[in-house]
N, C-alpha and C positions, 0 to 999 in steps of 0.2 A: 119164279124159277131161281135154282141157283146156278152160280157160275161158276167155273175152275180159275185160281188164282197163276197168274203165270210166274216164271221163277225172276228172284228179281236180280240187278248187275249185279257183276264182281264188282270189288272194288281192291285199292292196294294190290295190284299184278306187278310182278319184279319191274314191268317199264315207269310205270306211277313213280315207285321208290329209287328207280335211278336217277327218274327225271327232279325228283324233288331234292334228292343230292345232291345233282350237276345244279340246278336251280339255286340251293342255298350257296354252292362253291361259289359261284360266281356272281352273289350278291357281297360275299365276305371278302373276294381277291378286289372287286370294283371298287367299293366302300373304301378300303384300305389302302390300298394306292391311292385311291383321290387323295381323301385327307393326309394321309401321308406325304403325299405330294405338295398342295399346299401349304403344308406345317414347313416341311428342309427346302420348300420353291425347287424343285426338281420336275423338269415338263414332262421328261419320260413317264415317271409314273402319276402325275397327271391324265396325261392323253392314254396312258393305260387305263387308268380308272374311268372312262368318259369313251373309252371306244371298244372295249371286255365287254358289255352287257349289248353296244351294239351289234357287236358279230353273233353275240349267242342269242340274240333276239333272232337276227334273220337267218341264222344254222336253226333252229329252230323253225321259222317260216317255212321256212324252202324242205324240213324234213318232215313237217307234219300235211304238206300240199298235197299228197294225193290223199291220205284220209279225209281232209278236210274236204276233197272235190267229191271223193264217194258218196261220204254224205251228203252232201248238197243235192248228188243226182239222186238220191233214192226221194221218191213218191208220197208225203205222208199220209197217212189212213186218215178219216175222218171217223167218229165214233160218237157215239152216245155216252154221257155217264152222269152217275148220282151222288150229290153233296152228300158223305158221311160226317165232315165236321168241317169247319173254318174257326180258325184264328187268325184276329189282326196283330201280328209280329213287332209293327214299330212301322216308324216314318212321322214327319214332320210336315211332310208338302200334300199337293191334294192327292197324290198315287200313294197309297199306303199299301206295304208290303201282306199280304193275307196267306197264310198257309192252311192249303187243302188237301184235304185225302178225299178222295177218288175212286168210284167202284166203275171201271170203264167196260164200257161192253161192245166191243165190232161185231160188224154182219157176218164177220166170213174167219174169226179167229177166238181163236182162246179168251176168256174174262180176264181181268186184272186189277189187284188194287195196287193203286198209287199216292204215293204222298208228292205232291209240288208247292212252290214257293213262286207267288205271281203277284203281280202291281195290277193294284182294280182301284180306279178313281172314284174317291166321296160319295159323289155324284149316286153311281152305279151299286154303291156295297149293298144296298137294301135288296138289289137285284136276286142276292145267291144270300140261299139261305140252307141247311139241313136238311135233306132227302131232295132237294130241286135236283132237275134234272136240268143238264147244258150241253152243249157242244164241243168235243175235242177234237185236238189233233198230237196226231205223234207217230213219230218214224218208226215203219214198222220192226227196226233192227236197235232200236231204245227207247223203249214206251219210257223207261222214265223220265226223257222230255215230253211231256206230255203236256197241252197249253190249253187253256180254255181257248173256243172262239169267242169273242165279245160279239162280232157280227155276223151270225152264222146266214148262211142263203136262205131263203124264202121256205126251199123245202126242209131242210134241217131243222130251221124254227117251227116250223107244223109240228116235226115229228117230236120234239125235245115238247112240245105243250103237251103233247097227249101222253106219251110215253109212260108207264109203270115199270121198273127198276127194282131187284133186287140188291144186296148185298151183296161182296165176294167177299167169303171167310179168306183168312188164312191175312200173312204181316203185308205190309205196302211196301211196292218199292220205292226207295227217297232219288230226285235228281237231284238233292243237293246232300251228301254225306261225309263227313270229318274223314280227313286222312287215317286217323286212329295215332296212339301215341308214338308206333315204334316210326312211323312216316313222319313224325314233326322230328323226332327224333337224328333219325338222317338231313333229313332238312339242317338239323341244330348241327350234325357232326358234320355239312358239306360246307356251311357256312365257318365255323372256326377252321377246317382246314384250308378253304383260300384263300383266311386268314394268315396263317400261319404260312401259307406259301409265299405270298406278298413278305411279308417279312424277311423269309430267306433267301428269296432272290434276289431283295432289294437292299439288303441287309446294309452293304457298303455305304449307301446313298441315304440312310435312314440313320445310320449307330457309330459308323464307325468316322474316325475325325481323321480326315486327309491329310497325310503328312508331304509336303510338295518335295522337288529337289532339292540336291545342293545347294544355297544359296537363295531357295524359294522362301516367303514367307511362313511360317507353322504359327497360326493364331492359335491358342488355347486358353479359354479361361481360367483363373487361379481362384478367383472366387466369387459372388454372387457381383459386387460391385467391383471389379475391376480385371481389364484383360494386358495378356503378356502378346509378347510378338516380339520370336526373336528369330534372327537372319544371320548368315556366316557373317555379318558385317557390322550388325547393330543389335542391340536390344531392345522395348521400350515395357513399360506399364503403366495401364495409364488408368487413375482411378474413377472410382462414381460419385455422383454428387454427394458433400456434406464431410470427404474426406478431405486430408491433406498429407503430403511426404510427410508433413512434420510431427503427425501425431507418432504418438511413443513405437516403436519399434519396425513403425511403417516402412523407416527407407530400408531398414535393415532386410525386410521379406521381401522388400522389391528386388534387389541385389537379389538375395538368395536366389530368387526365381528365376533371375537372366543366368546366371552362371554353374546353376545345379548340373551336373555331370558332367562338369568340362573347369578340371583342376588346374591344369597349367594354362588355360586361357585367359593372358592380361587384358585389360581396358588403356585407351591412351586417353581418353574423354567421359567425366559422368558429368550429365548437365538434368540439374533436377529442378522443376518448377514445382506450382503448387501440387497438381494433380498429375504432374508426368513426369517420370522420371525414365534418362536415355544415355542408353550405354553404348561408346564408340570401341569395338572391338579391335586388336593388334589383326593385322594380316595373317592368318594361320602358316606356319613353315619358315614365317619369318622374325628373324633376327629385332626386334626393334625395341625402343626404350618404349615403357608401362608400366602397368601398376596391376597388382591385384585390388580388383574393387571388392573384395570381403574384407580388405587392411582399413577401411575408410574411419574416421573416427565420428561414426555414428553421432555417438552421446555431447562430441562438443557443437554437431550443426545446427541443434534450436539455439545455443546459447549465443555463438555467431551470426545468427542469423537478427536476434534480439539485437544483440551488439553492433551490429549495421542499421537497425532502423532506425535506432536511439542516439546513433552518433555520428550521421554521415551528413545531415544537417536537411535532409532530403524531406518536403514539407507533403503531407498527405499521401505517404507510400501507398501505392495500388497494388506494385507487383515487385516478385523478388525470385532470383534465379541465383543457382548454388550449381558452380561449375567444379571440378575435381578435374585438374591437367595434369597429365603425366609426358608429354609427348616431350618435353626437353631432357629428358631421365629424371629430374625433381618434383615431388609429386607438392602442388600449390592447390591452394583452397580459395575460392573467390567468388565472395556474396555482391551482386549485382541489384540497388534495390532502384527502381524508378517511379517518382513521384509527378504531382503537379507543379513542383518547383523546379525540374530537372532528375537526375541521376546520382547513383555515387557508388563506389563500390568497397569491398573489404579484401584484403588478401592474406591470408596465413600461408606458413609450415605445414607441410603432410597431419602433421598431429595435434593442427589446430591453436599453435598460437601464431599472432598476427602480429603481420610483416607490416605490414602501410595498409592505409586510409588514403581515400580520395573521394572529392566532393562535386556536386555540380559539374 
């Protein structure tokens, strides 16, 4: 006999395609805040990233709870049907995935052909073969879950051995079918948009570089190896490994760096070691003796600095500090070099020629 095919699901209904927007938004706003988060160490968008998928996991639970209960209470049909083809899909362990098409026939409803996608153990695959006839089951309100019984009752297996089984022309319906492209599609536009939102909520905490109060610190790097930090009171720079103030025009950018937009602001103190160099700033409003540290005579401090190690008597120099005082109104230069044999220092003129020597 033949039998009438029944009509098979919708698929992609506007709820599918909202759900797979909201779905990819909020894999892109999670993602992003996390890593986000742990990249600038910001807990807020941390715990945003780590607790965004939990609420929409259980807004999700708690919305889809009565459909998921309807189903459950509906009855499913049990039915007879005929192997029109199997293939083994893939798998590795002894359950291998096998896709079946299905000509199912109930006692009391419409024929239908079906395609399903079912795990049948090793063991068993010899069992189901082309035109065999088995045992199903499926909710009568979505035949295309439709499942083989692997253990059908005593009377079902009578009837499935004796049974003869037509075909049901016409296409099969699939329980398992592709979103189609314009659904990944959304998917692809809800995920760069959470993205995108993360970004500009959080923008402050991710890009932009805090500048504190009055008299707060403002770290800012000036370039790959080495950072500034300057305060209404002080300056500093401090380099990366492998450099030194003393390479060619080093102290010169370091100064530049503590005093760029700010023309009338003197220094009373610059004390520059190997890799740090530190500017003591005049009182702002106030009256008091200084120096401008752009006046500093750059080009003669490697020469004085040689001149101190070569002649202060000081045996296996380690370390050497170059201080620039202004606080007496006279601006004095003094290379400080310490060795294994003690100490000893040098002192010039503003312009670098020297005043006294002292040893030990």
């Amino acid at each position: 006999m033949t039998l009438n095919a029944g009509a098979p699901p919708e698929h992609n209904t506007p709820a599918d395609l909202a759900l797979g927007f909201l779905t990819g938004a909020v894999i892109g706003a999670s993602l992003t805040a996390f890593i986000g988060g742990c990249v600038v160490e910001r807990a807020p968008l941390i715990v945003t990233g780590l607790v965004l998928p939990s609420v929409y996991g259980l807004v999700f639970l708690l919305a889809t709870l009565p459909r998921r209960a309807r189903e459950a209470a509906v009855v499913p049909r049990t039915a007879l049907a005929v192997i029109e083809s199997l293939e083994a899909v893939g798998g590795e362990t002894s359950d291998v995935p096998v896709r079946f098409e299905l000509s199912v026939a109930p006692d009391d409803a419409p024929a239908f052909r079906v395609e399903i996608r079912q795990d049948v153990n090793l063991v068993e695959l010899p069992d189901y073969r082309p035109r065999g006839v088995v045992v199903v089951e499926y909710p009568p309100d979505r035949p295309w879950k439709t499942r083989i019984v692997k253990r059908p009752t005593p009377q079902w297996e009578e009837r499935a051995a004796v049974a003869q089984m037509d075909s049901v022309p016409g296409p099969a319906m699939k329980s398992e079918t592709p979103g189609g492209c314009f659904s990944g599609l959304l998917t692809l536009l809800g995920l760069l948009l959470g993205t995108a939102a993360v970004l500009l909520l959080f923008r402050a905490d991710l890009f932009d570089a805090h500048e504190g109060e009055s008299g707060a610190p403002k770290p800012s790097v000036s370039s790959p190896s080495s950072t500034t930090t300057v305060t209404s009171a002080t300056g500093t720079v401090a380099l990366g490994a492998g450099q030194s103030m003393l390479d060619r025009g080093e102290l010169r950018r370091g100064v530049a760096s503590l005093t760029q937009g700010a023309d009338e602001r003197q220094a009373l103190t610059v004390v520059v070691q190997d890799r740090l160099l530190t500017v003591v700033f005049s009182p702002t409003g106030v009256k008091s003796a200084g120096f401008d540290p752009r006046s500093l005579p750059y080009d003669r401090v490697p020469g004085l600095v040689e001149e101190a190690r070569t002649t202060l008597g000081v045996e296996s120099p380690r370390s050497r500090q170059r201080t620039a005082d202004g606080v007496t109104g006279s601006l004095t230069l003094r290379i400080v070099v310490t060795g294994s044999g003690g100490r000893g220092s040098l002192e010039a003129y503003g312009q670098g020629n020297v005043l006294r020597r002292s040893g030990k």
